[in-house]
Structures are given as structure tokens and as C-alpha cells.
mmCIF entry with sequence, helices, sheets and N, C-alpha, C, O atoms, coordinates in Angstrom:
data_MODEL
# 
_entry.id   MODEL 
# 
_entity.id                         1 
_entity.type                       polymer 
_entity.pdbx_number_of_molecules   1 
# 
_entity_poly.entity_id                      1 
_entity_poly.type                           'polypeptide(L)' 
_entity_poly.nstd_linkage                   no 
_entity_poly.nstd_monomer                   no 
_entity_poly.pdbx_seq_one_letter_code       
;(UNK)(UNK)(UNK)(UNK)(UNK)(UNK)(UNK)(UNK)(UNK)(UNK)(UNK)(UNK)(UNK)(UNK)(UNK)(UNK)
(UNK)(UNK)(UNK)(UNK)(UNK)(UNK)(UNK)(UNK)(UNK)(UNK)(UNK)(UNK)(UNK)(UNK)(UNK)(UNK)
(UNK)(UNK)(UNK)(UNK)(UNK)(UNK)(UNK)(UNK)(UNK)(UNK)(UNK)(UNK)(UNK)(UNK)(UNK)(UNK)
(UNK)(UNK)(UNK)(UNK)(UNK)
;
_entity_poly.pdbx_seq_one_letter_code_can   XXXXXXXXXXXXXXXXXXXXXXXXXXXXXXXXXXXXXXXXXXXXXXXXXXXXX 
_entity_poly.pdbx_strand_id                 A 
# 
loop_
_entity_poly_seq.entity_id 
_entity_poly_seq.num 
_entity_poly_seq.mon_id 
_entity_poly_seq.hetero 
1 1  UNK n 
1 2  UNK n 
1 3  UNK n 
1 4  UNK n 
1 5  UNK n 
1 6  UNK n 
1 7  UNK n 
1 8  UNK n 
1 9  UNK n 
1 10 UNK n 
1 11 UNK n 
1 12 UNK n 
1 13 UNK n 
1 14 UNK n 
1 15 UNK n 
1 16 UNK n 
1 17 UNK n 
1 18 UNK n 
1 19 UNK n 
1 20 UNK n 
1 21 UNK n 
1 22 UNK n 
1 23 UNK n 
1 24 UNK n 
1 25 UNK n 
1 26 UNK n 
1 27 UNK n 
1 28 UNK n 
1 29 UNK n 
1 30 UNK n 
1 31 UNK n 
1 32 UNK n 
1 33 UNK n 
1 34 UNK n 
1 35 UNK n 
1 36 UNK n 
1 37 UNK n 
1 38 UNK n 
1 39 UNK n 
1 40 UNK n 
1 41 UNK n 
1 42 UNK n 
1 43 UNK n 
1 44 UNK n 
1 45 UNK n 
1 46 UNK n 
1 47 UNK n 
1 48 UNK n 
1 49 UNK n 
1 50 UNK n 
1 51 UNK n 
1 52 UNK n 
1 53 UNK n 
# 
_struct_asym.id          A 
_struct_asym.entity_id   1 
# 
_struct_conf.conf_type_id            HELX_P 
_struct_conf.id                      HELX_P1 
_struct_conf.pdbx_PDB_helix_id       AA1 
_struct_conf.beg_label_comp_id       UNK 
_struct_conf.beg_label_asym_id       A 
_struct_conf.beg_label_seq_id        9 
_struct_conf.pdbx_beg_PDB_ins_code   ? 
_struct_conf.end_label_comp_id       UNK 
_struct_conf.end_label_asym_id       A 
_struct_conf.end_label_seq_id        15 
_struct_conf.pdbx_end_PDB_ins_code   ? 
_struct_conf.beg_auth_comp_id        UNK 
_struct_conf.beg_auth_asym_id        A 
_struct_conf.beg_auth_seq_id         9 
_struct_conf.end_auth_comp_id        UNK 
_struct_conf.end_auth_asym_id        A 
_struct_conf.end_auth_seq_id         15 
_struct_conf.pdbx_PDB_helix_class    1 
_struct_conf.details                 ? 
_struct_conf.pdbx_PDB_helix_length   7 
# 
_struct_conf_type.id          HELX_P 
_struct_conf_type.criteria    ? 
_struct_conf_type.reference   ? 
# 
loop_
_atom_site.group_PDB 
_atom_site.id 
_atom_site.type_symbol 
_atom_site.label_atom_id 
_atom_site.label_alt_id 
_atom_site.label_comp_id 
_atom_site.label_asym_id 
_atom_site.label_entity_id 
_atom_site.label_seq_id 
_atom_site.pdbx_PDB_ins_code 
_atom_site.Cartn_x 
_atom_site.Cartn_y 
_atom_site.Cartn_z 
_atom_site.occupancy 
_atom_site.B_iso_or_equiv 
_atom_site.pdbx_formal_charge 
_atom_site.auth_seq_id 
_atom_site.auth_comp_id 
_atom_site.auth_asym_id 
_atom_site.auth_atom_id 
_atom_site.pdbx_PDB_model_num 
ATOM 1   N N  . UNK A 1 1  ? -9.417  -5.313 -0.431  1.00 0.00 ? 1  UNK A N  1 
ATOM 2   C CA . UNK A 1 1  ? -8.830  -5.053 -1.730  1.00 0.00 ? 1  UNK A CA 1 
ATOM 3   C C  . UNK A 1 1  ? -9.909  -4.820 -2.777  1.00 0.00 ? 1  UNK A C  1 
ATOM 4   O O  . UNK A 1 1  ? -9.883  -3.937 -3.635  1.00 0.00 ? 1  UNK A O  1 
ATOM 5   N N  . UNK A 1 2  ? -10.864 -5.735 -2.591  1.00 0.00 ? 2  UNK A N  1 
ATOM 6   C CA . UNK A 1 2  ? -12.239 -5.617 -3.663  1.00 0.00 ? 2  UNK A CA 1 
ATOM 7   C C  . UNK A 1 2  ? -12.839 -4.010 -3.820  1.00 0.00 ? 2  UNK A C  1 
ATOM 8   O O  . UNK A 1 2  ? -13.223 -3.422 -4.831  1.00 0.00 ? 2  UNK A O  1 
ATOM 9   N N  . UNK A 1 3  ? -12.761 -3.581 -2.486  1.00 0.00 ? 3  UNK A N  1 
ATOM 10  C CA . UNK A 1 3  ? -13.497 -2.163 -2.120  1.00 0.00 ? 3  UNK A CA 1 
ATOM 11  C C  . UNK A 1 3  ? -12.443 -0.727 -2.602  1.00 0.00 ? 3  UNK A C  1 
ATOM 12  O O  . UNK A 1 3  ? -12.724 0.418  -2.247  1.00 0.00 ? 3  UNK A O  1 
ATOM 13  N N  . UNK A 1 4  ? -11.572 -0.972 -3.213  1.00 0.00 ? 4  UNK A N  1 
ATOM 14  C CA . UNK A 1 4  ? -10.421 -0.130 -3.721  1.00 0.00 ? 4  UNK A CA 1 
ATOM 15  C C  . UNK A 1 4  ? -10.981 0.346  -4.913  1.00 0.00 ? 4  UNK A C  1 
ATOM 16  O O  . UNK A 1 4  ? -11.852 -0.410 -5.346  1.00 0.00 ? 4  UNK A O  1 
ATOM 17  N N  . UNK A 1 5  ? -10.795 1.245  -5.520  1.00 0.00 ? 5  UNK A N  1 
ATOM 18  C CA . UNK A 1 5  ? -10.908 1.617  -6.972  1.00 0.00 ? 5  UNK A CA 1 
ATOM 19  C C  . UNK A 1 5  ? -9.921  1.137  -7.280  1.00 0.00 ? 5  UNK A C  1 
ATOM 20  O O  . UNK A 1 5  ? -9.031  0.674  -6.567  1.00 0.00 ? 5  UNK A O  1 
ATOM 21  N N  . UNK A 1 6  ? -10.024 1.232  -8.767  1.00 0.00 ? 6  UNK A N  1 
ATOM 22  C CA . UNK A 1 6  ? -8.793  1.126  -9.578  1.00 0.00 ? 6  UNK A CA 1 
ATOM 23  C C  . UNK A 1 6  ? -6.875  1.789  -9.660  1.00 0.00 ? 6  UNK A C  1 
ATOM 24  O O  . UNK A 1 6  ? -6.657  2.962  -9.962  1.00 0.00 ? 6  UNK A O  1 
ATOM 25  N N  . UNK A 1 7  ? -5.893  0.948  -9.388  1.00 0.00 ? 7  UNK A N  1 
ATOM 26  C CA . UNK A 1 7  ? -5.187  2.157  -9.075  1.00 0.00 ? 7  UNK A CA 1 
ATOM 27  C C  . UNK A 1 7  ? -4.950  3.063  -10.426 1.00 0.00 ? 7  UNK A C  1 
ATOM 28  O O  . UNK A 1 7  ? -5.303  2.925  -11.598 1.00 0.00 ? 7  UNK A O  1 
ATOM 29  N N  . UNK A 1 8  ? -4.355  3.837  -9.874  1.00 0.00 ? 8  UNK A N  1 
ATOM 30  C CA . UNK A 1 8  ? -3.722  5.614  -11.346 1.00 0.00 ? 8  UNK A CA 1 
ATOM 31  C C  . UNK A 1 8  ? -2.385  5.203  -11.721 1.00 0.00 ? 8  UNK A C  1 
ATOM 32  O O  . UNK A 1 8  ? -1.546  4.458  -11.214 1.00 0.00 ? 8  UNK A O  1 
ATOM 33  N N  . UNK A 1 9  ? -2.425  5.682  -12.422 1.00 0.00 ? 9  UNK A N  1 
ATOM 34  C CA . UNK A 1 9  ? -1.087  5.819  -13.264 1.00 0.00 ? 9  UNK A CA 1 
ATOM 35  C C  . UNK A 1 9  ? 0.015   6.219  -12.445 1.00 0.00 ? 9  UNK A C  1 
ATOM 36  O O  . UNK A 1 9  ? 0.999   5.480  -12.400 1.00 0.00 ? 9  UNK A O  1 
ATOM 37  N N  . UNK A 1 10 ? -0.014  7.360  -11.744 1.00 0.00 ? 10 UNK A N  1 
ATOM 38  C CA . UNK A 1 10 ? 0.743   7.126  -10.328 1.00 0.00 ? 10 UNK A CA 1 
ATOM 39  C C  . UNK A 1 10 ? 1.141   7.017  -9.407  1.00 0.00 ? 10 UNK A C  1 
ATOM 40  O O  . UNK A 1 10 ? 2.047   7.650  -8.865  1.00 0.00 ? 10 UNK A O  1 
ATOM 41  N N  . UNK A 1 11 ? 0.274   5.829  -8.898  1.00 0.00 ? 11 UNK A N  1 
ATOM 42  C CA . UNK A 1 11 ? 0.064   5.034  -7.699  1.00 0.00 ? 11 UNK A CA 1 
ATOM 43  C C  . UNK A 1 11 ? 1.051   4.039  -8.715  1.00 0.00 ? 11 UNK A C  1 
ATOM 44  O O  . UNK A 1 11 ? 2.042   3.661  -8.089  1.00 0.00 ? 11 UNK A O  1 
ATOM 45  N N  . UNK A 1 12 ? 1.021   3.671  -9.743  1.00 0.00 ? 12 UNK A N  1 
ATOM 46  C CA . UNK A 1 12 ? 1.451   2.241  -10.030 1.00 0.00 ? 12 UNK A CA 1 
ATOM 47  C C  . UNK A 1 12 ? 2.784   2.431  -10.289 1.00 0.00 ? 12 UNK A C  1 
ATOM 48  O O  . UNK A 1 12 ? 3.561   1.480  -10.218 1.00 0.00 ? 12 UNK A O  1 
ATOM 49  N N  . UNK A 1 13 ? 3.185   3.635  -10.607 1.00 0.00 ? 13 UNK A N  1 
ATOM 50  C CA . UNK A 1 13 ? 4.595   4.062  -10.453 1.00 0.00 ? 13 UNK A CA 1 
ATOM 51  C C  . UNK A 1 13 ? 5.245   4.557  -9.598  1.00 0.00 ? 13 UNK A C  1 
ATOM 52  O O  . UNK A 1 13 ? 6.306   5.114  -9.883  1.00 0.00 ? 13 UNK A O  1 
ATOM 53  N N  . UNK A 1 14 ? 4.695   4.474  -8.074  1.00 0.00 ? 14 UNK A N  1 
ATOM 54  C CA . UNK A 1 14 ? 5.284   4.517  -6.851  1.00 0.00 ? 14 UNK A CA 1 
ATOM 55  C C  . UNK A 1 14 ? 5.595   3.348  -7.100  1.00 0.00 ? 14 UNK A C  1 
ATOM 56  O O  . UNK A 1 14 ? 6.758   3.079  -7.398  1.00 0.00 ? 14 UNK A O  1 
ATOM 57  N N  . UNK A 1 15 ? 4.567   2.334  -7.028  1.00 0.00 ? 15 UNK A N  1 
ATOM 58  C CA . UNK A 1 15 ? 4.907   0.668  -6.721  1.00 0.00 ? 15 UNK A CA 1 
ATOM 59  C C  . UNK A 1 15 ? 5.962   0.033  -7.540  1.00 0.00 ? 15 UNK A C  1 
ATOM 60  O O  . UNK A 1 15 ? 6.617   -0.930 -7.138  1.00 0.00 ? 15 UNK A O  1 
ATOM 61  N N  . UNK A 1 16 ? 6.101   0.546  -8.601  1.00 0.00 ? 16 UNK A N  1 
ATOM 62  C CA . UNK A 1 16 ? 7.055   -0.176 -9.199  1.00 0.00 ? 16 UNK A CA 1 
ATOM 63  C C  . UNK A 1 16 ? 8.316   -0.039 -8.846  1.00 0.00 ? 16 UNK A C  1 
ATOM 64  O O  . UNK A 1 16 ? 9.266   -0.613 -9.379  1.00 0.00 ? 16 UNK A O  1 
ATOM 65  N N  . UNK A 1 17 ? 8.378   1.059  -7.540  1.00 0.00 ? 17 UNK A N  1 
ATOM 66  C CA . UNK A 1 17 ? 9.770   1.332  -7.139  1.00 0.00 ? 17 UNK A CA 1 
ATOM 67  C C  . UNK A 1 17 ? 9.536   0.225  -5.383  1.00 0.00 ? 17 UNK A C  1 
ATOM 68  O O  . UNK A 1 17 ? 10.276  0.324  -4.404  1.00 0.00 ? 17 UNK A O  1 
ATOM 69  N N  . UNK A 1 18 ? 8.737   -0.391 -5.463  1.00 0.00 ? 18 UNK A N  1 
ATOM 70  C CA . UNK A 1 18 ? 8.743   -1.252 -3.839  1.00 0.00 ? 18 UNK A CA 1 
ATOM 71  C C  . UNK A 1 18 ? 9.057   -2.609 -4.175  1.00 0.00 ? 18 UNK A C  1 
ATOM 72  O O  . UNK A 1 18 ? 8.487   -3.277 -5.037  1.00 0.00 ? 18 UNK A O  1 
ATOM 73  N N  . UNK A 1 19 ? 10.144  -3.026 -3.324  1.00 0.00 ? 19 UNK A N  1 
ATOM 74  C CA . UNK A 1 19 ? 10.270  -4.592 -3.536  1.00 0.00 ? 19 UNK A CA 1 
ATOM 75  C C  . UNK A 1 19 ? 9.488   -5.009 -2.652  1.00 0.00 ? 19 UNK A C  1 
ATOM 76  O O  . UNK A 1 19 ? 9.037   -4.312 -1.743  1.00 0.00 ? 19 UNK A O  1 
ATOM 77  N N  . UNK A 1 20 ? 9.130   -6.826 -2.936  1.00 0.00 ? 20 UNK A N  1 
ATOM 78  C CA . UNK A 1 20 ? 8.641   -7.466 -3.126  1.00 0.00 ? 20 UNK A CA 1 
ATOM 79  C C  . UNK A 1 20 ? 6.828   -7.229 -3.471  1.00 0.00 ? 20 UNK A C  1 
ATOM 80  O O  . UNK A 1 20 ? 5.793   -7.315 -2.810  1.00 0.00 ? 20 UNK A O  1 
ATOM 81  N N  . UNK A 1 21 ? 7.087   -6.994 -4.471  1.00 0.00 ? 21 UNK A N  1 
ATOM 82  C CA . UNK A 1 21 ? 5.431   -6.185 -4.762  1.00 0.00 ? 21 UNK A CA 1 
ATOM 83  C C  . UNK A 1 21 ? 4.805   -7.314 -5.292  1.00 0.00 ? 21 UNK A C  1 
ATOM 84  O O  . UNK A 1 21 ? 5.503   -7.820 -6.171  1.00 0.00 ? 21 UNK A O  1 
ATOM 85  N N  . UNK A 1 22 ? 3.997   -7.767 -5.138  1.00 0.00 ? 22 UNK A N  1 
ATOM 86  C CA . UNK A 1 22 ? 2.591   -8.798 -5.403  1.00 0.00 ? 22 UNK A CA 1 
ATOM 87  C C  . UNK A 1 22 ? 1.827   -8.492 -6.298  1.00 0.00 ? 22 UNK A C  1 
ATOM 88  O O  . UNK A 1 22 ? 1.807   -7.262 -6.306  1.00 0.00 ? 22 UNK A O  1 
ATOM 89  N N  . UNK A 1 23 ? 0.979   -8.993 -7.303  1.00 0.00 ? 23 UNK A N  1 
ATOM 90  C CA . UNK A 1 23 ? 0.112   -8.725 -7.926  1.00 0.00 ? 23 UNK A CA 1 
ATOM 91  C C  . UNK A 1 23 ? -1.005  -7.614 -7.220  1.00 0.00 ? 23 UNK A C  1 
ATOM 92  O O  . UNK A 1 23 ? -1.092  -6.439 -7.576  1.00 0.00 ? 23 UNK A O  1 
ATOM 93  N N  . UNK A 1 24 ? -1.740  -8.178 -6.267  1.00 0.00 ? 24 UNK A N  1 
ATOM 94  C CA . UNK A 1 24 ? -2.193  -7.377 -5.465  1.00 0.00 ? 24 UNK A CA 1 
ATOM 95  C C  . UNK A 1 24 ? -1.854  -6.178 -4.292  1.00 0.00 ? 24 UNK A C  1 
ATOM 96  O O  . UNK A 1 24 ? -2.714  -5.687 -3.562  1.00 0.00 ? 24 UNK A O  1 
ATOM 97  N N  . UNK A 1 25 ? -0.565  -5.860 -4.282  1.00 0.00 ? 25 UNK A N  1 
ATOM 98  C CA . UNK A 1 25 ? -0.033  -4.724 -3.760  1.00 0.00 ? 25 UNK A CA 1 
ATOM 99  C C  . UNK A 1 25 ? -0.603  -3.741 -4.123  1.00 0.00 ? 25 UNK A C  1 
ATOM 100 O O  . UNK A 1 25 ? -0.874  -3.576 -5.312  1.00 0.00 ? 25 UNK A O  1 
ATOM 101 N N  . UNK A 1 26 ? -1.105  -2.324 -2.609  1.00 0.00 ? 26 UNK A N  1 
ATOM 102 C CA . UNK A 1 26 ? -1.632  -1.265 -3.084  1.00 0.00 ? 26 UNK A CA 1 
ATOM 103 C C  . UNK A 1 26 ? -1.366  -0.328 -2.317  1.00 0.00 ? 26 UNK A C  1 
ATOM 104 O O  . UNK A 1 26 ? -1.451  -0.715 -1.152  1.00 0.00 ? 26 UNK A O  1 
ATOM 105 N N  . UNK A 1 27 ? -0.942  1.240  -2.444  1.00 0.00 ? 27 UNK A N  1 
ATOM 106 C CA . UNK A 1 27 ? -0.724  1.937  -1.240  1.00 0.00 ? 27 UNK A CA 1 
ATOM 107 C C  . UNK A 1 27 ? -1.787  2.172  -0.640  1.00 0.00 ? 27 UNK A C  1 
ATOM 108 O O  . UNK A 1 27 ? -2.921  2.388  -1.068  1.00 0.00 ? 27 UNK A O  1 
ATOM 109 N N  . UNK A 1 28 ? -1.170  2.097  0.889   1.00 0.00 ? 28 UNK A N  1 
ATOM 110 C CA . UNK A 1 28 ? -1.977  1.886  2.202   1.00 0.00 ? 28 UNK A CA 1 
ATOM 111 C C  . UNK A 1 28 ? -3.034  3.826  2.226   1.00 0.00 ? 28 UNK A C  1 
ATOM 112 O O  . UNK A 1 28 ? -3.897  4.222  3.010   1.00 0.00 ? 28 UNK A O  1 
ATOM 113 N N  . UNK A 1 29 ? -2.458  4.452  1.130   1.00 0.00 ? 29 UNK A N  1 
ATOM 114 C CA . UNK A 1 29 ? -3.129  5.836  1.837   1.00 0.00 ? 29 UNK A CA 1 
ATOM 115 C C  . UNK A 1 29 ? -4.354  5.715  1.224   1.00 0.00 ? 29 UNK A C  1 
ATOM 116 O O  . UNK A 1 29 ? -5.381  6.218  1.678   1.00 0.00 ? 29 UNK A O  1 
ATOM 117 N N  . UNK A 1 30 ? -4.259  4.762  -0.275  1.00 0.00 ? 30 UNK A N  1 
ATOM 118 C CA . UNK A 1 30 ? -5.211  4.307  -1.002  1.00 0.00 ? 30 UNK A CA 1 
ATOM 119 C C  . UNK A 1 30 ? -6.813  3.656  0.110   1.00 0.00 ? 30 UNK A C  1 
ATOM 120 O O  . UNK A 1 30 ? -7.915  3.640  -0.439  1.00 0.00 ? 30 UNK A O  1 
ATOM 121 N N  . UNK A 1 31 ? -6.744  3.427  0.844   1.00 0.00 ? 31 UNK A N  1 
ATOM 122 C CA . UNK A 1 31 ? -7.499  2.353  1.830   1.00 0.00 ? 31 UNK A CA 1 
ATOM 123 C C  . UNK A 1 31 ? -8.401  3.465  3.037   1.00 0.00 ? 31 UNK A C  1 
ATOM 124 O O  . UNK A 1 31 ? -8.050  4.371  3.794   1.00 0.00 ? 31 UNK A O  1 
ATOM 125 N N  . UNK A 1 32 ? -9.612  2.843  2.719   1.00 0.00 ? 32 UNK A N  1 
ATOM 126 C CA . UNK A 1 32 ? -10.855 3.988  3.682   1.00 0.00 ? 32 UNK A CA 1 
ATOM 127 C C  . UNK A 1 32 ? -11.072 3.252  4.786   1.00 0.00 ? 32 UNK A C  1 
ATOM 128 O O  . UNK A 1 32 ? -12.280 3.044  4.674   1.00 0.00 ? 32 UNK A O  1 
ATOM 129 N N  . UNK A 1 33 ? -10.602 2.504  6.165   1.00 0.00 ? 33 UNK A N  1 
ATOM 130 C CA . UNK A 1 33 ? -10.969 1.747  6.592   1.00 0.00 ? 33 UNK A CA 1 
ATOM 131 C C  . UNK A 1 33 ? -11.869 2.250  7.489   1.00 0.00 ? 33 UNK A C  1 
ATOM 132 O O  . UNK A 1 33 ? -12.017 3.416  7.855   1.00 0.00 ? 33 UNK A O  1 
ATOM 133 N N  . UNK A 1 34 ? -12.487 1.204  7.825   1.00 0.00 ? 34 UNK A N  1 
ATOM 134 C CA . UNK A 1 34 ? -13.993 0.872  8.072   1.00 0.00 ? 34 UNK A CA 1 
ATOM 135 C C  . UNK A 1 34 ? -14.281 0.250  9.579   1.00 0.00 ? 34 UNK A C  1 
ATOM 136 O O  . UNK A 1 34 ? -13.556 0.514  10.538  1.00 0.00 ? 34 UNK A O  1 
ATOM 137 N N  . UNK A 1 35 ? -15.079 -0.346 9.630   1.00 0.00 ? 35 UNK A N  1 
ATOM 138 C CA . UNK A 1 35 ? -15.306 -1.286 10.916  1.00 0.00 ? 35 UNK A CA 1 
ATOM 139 C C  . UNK A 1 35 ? -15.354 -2.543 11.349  1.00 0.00 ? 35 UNK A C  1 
ATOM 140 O O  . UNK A 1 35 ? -15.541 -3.213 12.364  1.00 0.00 ? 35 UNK A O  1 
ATOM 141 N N  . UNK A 1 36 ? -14.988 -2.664 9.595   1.00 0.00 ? 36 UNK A N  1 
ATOM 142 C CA . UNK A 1 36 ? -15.439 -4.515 8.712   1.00 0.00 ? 36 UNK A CA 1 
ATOM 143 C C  . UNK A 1 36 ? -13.878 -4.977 9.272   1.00 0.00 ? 36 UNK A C  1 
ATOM 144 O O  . UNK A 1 36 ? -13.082 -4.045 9.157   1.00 0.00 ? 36 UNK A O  1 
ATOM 145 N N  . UNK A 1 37 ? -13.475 -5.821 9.664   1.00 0.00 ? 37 UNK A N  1 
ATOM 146 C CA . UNK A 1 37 ? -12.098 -6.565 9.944   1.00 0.00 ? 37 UNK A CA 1 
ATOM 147 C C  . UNK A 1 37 ? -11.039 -6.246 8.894   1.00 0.00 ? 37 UNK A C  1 
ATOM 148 O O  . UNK A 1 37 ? -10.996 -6.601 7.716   1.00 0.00 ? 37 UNK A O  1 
ATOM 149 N N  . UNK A 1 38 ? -10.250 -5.539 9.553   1.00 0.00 ? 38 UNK A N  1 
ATOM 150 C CA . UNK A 1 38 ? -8.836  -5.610 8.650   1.00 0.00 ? 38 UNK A CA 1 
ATOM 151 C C  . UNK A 1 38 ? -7.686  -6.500 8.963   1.00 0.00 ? 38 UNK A C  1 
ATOM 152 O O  . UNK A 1 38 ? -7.355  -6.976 10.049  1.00 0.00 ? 38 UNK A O  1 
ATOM 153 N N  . UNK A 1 39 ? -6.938  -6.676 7.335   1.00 0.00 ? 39 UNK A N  1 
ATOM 154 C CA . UNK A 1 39 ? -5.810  -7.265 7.793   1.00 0.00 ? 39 UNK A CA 1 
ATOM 155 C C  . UNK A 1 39 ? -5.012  -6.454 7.017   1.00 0.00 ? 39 UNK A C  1 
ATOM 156 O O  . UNK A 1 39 ? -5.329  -6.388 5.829   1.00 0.00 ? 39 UNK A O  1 
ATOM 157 N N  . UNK A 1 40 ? -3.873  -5.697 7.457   1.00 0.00 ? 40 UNK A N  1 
ATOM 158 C CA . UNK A 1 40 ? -2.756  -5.026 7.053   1.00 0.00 ? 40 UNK A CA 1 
ATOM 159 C C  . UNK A 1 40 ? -1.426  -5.959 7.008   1.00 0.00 ? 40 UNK A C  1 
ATOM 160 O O  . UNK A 1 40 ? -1.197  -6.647 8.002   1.00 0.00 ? 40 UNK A O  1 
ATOM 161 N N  . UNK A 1 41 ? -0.395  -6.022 5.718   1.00 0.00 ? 41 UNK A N  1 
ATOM 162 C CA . UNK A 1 41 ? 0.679   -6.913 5.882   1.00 0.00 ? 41 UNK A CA 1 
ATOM 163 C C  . UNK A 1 41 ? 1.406   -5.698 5.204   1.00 0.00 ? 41 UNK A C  1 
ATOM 164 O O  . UNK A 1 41 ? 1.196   -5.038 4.186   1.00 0.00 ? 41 UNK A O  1 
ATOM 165 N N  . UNK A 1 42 ? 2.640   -5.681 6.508   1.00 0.00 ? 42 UNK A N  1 
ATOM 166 C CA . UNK A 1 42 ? 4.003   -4.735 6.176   1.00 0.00 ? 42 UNK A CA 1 
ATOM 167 C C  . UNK A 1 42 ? 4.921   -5.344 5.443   1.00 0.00 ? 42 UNK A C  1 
ATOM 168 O O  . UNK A 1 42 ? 5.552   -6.269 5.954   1.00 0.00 ? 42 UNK A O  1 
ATOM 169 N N  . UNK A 1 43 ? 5.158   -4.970 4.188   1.00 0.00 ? 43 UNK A N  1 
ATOM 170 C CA . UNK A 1 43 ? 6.739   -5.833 3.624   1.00 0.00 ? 43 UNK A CA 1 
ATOM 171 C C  . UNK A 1 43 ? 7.935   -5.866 4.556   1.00 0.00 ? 43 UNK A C  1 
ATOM 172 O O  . UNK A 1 43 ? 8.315   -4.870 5.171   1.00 0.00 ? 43 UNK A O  1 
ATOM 173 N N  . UNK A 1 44 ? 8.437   -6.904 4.623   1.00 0.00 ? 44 UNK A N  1 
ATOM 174 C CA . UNK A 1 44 ? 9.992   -6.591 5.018   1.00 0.00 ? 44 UNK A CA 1 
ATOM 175 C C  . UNK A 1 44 ? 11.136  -5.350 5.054   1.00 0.00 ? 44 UNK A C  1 
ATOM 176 O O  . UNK A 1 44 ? 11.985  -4.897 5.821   1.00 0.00 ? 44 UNK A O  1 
ATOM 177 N N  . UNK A 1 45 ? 10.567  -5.098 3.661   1.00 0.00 ? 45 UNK A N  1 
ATOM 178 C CA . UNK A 1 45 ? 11.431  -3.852 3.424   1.00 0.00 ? 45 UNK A CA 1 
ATOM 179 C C  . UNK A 1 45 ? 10.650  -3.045 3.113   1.00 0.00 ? 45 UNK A C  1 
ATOM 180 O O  . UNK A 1 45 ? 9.759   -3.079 2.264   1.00 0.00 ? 45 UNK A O  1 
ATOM 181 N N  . UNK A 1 46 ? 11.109  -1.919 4.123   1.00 0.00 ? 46 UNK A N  1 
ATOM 182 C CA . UNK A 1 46 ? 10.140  -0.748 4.098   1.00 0.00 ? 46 UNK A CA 1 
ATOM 183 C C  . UNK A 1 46 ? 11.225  0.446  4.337   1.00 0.00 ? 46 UNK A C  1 
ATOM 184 O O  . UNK A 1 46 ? 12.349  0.431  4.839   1.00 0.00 ? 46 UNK A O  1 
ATOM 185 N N  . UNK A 1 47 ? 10.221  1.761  3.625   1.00 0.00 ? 47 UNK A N  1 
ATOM 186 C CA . UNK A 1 47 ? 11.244  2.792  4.480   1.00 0.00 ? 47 UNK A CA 1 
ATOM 187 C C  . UNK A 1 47 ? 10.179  3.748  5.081   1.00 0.00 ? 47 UNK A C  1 
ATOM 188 O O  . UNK A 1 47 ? 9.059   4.166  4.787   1.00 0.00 ? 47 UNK A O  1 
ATOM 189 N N  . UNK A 1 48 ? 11.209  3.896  6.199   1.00 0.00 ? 48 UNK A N  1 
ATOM 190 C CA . UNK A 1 48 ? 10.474  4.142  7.027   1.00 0.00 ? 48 UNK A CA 1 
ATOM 191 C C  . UNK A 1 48 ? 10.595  6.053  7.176   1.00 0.00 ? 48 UNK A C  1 
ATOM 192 O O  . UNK A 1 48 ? 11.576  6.659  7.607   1.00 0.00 ? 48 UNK A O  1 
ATOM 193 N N  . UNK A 1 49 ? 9.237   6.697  6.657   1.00 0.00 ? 49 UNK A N  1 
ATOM 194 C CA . UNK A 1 49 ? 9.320   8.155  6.194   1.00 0.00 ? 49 UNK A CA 1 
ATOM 195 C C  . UNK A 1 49 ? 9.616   9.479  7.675   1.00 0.00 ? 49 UNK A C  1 
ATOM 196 O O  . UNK A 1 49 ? 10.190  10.555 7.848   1.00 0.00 ? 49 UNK A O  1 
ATOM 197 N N  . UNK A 1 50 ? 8.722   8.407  8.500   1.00 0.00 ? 50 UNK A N  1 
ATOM 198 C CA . UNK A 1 50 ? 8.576   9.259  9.972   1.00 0.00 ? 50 UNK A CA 1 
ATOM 199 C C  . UNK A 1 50 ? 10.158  9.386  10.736  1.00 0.00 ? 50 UNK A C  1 
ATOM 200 O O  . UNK A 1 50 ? 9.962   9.632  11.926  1.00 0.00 ? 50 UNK A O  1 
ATOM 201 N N  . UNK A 1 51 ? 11.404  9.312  10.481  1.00 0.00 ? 51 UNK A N  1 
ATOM 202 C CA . UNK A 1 51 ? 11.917  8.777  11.469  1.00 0.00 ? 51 UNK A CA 1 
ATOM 203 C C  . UNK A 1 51 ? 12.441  10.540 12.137  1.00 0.00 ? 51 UNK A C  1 
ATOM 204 O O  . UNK A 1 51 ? 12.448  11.668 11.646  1.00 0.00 ? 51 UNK A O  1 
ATOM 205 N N  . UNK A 1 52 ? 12.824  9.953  13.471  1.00 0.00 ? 52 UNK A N  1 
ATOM 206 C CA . UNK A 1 52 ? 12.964  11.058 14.404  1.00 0.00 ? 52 UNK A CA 1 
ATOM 207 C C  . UNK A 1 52 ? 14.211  11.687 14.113  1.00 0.00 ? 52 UNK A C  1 
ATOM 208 O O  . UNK A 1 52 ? 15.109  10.931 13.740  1.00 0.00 ? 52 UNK A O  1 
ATOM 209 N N  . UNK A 1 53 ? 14.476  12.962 14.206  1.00 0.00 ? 53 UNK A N  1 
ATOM 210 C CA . UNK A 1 53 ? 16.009  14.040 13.984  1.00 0.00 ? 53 UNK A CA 1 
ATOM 211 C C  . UNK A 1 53 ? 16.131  14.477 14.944  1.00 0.00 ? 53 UNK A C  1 
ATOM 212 O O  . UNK A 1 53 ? 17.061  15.255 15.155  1.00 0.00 ? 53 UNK A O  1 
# 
């Protein structure tokens, strides 16, 4: 989370449409990962964009 920039104006107005959002909530596309240990936590409620037709 430390290694994030700052979020934008709208990044923070996606989030304000996600429940249970945390102080520290951030979108995941936001995130460069690395080699350093991650921990990813999925909300409960999610929607889910991929689904199959």
C-alpha cells in the first residue's frame, strides 16, 4: 500500500461506489506487483466483470 501513489480523483469515485470500503481500499489495477510478498484481500462483494456468455 506504501508503494502506491496517491489515488485520482477517479479512482476515488469508482470506490465510492464499492461496499465495504476501508480507509485503505485501492483498485487492484492501481498495484505493480513485484517479487516482494503479496497479500491480496477480495471483498465479499464483488462483481464479477469476466463472466462467461
Amino acid at each position: 500500500f506504501d508503494s502506491l501513489a496517491e489515488s485520482s480523483e477517479d479512482e476515488d469515485d469508482m470506490l465510492d461506489k464499492a461496499w465495504g470500503l476501508e480507509p485503505d481500499s485501492r483498485l487492484s489495477c492501481q498495484a505493480r506487483v513485484t517479487d516482494e510478498d503479496l497479500v491480496v484481500e477480495i471483498p465479499r462483494y464483488t462483481i464479477n466483470h469476466a463472466r462467461e456468455h
